[in-house]
Short mmCIF file of the C-alpha atoms (twelve columns), coordinates in Angstrom:
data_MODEL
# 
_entry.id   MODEL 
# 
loop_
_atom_site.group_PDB 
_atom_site.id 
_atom_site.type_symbol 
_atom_site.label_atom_id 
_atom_site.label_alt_id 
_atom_site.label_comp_id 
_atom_site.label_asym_id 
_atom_site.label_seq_id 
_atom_site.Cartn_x 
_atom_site.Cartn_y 
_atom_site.Cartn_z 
_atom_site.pdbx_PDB_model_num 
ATOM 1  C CA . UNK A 1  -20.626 -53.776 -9.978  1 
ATOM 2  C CA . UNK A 2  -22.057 -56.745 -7.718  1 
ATOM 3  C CA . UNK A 3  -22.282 -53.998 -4.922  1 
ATOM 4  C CA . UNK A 4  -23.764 -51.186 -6.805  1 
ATOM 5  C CA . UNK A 5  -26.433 -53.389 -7.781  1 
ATOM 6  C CA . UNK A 6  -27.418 -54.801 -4.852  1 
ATOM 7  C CA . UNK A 7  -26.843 -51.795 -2.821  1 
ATOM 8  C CA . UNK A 8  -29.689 -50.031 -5.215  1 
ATOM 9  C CA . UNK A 9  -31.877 -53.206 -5.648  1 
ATOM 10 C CA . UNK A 10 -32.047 -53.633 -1.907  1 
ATOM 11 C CA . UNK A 11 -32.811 -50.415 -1.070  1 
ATOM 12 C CA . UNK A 12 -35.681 -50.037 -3.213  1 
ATOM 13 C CA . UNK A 13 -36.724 -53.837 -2.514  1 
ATOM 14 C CA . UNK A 14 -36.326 -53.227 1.459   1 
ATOM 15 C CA . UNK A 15 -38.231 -49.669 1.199   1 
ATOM 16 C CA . UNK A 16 -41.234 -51.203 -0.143  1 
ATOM 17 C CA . UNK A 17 -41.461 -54.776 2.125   1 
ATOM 18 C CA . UNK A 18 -40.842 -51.805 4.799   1 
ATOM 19 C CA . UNK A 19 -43.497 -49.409 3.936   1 
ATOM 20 C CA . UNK A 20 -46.109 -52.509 3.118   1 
ATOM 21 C CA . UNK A 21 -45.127 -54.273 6.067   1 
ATOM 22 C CA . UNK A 22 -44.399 -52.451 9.041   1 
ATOM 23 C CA . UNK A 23 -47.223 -50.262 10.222  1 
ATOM 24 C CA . UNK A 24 -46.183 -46.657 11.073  1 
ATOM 25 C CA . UNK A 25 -47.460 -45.081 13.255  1 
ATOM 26 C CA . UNK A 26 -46.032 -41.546 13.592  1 
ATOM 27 C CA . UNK A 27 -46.113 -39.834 16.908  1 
ATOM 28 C CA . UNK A 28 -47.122 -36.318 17.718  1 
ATOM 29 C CA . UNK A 29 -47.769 -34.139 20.876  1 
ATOM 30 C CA . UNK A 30 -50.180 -31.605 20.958  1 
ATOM 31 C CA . UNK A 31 -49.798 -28.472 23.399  1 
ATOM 32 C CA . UNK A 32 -53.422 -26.940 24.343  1 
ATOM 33 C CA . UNK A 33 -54.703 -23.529 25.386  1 
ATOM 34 C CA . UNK A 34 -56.439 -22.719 27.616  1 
ATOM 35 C CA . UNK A 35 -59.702 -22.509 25.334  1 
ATOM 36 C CA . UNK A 36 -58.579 -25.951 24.130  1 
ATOM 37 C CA . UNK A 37 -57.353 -24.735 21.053  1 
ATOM 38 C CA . UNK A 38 -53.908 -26.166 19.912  1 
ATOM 39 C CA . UNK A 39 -50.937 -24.056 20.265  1 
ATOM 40 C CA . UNK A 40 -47.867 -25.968 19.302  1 
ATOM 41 C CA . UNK A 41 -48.352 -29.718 17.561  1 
ATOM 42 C CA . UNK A 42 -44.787 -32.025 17.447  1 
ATOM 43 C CA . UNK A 43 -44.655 -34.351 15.317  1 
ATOM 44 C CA . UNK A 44 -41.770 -37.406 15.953  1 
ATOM 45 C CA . UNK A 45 -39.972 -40.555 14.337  1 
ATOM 46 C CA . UNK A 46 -40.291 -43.383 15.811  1 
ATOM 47 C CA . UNK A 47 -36.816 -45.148 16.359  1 
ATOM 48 C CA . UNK A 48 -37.439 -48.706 15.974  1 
ATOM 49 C CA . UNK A 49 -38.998 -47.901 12.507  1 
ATOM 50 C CA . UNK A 50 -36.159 -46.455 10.975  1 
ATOM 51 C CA . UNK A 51 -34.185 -49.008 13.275  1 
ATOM 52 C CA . UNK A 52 -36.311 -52.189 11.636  1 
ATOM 53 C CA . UNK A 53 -36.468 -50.190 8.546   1 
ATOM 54 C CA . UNK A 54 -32.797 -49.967 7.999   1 
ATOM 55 C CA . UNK A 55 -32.615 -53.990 8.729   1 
ATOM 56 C CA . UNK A 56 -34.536 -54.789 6.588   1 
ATOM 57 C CA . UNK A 57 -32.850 -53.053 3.802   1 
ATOM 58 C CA . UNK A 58 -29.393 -54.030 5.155   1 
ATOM 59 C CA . UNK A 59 -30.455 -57.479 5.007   1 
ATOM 60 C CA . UNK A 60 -32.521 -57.793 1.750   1 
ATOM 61 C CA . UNK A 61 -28.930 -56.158 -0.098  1 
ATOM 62 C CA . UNK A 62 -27.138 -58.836 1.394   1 
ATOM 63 C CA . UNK A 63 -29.185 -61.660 -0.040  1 
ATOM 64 C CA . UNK A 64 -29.415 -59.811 -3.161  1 
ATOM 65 C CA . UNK A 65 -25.104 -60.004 -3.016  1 
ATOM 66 C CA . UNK A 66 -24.989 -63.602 -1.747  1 
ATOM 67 C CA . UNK A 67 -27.454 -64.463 -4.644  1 
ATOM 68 C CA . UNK A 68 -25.309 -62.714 -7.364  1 
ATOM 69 C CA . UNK A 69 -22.508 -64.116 -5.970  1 
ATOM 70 C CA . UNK A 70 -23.560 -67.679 -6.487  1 
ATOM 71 C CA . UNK A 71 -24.968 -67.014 -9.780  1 
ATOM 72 C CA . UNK A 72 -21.835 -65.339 -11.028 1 
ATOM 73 C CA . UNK A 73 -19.422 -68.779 -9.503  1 
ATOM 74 C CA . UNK A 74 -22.542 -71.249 -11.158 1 
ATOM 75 C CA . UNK A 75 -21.744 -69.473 -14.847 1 
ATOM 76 C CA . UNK A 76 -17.831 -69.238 -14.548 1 
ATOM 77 C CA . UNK A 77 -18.807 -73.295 -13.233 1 
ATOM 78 C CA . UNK A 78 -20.920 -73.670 -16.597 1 
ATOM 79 C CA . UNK A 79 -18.731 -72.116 -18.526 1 
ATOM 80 C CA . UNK A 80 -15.527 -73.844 -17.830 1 
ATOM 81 C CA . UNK A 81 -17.517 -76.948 -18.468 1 
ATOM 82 C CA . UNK A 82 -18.211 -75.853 -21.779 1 
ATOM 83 C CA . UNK A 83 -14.738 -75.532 -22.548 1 
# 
């Protein structure tokens, strides 16, 4: 359950510190004419964004694991207390 939930969380967490934080860019090539008009127009990904995207999100599910983790070993801790 741990892992569902932070896989989700930290994809949709990552996604948006991605899309507010790293500034795309995209890159496109643009074939002319003769008469300068534009014949063919390719438009490309840029690796390292996907690349630093994917970190990010990689990363922010980990912490989101490590921190559920601890909180799940602090209340079985509190809880044993109790008892």
């Amino acid at each position: 359950m741990k892992g569902k939930i932070s896989i989700i969380s930290g994809l949709l967490i990552g996604l948006l510190i991605s899309y507010f934080t790293l500034d795309y860019r995209g890159s496109s090539t643009s074939f002319l004419g003769v008469d300068g008009k534009v014949l063919n127009e390719i438009t490309e990904l840029d690796f390292s964004f996907i690349n630093n995207a994917f970190l990010i999100i990689v990363i922010t599910s980990g912490i989101i694991y490590f921190l559920l983790v601890k909180l799940e070993k602090s209340e079985q801790k509190h809880n044993k207390s109790r008892n």
